[in-house]
N, C-alpha and C positions, 0 to 999 in steps of 0.2 A: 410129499410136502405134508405134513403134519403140523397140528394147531400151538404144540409146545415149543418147537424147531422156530417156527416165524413167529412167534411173539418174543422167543427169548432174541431174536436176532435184530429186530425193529425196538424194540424193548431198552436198546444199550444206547440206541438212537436219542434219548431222555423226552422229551416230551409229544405228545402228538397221539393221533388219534389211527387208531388200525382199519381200517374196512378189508371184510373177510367175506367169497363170495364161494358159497357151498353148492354142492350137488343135490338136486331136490329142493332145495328152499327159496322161496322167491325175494327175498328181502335180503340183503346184504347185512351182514352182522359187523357190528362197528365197536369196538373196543378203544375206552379213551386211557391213553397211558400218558401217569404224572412219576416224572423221575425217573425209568424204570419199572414203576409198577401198574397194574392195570386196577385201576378206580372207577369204573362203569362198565358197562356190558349193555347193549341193545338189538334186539332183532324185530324188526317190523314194530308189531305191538305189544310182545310180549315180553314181560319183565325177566330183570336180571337173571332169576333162579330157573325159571320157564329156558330163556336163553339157552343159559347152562347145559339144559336137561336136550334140550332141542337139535345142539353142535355136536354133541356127544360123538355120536355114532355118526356121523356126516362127512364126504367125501371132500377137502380142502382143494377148492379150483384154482383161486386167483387170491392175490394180496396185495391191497397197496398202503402207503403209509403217508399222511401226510402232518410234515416234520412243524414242529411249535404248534399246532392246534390244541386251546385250552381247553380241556374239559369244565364242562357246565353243568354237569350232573355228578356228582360221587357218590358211591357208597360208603357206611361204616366204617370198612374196612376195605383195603386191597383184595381184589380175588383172582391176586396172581398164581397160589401154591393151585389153586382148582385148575388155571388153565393151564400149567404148568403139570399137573397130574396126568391132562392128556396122554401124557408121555408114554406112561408106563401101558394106559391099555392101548397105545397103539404098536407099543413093541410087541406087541405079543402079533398082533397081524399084521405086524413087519417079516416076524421072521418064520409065517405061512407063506407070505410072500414069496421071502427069500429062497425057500424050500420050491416054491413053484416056478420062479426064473433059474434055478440049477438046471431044471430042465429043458430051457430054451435052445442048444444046442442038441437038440435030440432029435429034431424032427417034428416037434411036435408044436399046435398052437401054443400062442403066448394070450393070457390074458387081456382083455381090455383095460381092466384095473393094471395091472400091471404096465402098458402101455402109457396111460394117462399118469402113471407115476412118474415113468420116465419121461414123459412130453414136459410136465411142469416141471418138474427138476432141472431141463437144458433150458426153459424159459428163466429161471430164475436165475439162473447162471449167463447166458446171453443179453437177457432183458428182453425190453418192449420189442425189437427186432427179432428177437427167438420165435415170436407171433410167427409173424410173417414167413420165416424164413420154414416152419416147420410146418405151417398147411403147405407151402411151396412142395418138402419133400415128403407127406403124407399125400398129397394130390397126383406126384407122380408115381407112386404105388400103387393108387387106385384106391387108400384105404379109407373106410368109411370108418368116423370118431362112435367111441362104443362098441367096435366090434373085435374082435378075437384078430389076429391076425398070426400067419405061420410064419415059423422061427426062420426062416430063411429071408423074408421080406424083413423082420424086425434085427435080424441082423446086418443086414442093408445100410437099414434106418440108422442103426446105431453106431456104423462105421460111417455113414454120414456126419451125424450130429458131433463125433470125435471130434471131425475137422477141424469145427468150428471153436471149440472150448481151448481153453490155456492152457498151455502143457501142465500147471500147479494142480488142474482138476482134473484131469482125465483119468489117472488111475484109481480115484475115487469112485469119479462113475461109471467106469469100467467094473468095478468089483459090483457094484450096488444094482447096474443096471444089465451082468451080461447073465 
C-alpha cells in the first residue's frame, strides 16, 4: 500500500477528507480532498511542506476515508501531482521488493516489510473483517508482527488468505505477493 495508489483510489471518491496512519509517526496524517484533488495536508503540528517532507520515506499502515467531509482549510493550489509523485520513488522499492519475494520459495526468510505489504493489501481487499480474520491466522502460526518469518509459514499464510479473496483478484496478488 503506497501513498499514491490510495489517494488516486479514494480521490475518484470526489469529496472528503483522507486520514492516513503511518509507521513511526504518532499523529495520523489527514488529507482534505475537494473534487478529486487534494487541497490541504496536515500532520499533528506540522505544516503542509513539513507534512510533505515528514510522509515521504514512511511506511503506509491503515487508510480511511470519510466521504462528503468539507475541507476548511485550503492551500493555493492542489498538491496532488506531489502526492501523486509518491509514486514514482516508491516504484523503485517496489521492485527491491519484488526482487526479494522471487525468493520466497527458496527456503529462505521472508521479510517483515514484505510481510506487512501483503497483510495490508488482503486488508484492503477483504475490509475491516481482514483485521480480524488475519491476526486469527497470524496467531495460529505463532507469528510475531515485525518479524522475518520462513517461506514455508508465509506460504501457508498465503494459501490461506487465497481462500478468502474473489476469484477477480487472486491472480493479481498471487503474482505481487508469492
Amino acid at each position: 500500500m503506497d501513498i499514491a495508489s490510495v489517494f488516486k483510489r479514494y480521490a475518484m471518491e470526489g469529496t472528503g477528507q483522507l486520514a492516513l496512519k503511518f509507521a513511526d509517526l504518532p499523529h495520523l496524517c489527514k488529507i482534505a480532498i475537494e473534487d478529486g484533488e487534494a487541497v490541504f495536508i496536515k500532520l499533528g503540528l506540522l505544516s503542509p511542506e513539513e507534512t510533505l517532507q515528514a510522509i515521504r520515506d514512511k511506511t503506509l499502515l491503515e487508510a480511511n476515508f470519510i466521504q462528503g467531509f468539507k475541507p476548511r482549510k485550503r492551500l493555493p493550489q492542489p498538491i496532488t501531482e506531489q502526492l501523486i509523485g509518491f509514486e514514482s520513488e516508491s516504484s523503485n522499492s517496489s521492485l527491491t521488493s519484488s526482487a526479494e519475494s522471487s525468493s520466497i520459495s527458496s527456503g529462505r526468510f521472508v521479510s517483515a516489510q514484505n510481510i506487512s505489504i501483503m497483510i495490508n493489501h488482503y486488508v484492503d481487499i477483504v475490509g475491516p473483517l481482514g483485521v480480524v480474520m488475519m491476526e486469527n491466522y497470524v496467531k495460529a502460526l505463532g507469528y510475531t508482527q515485525g518479524q522475518q518469518m520462513d517461506s514455508n509459514s508465509y506460504n501457508d499464510l498465503l494459501d490461506k488468505l487465497l481462500i478468502d479473496l474473489p476469484e477477480g483478484v487472486k491472480a493479481e496478488f498471487i503474482i505481487k505477493h508469492k
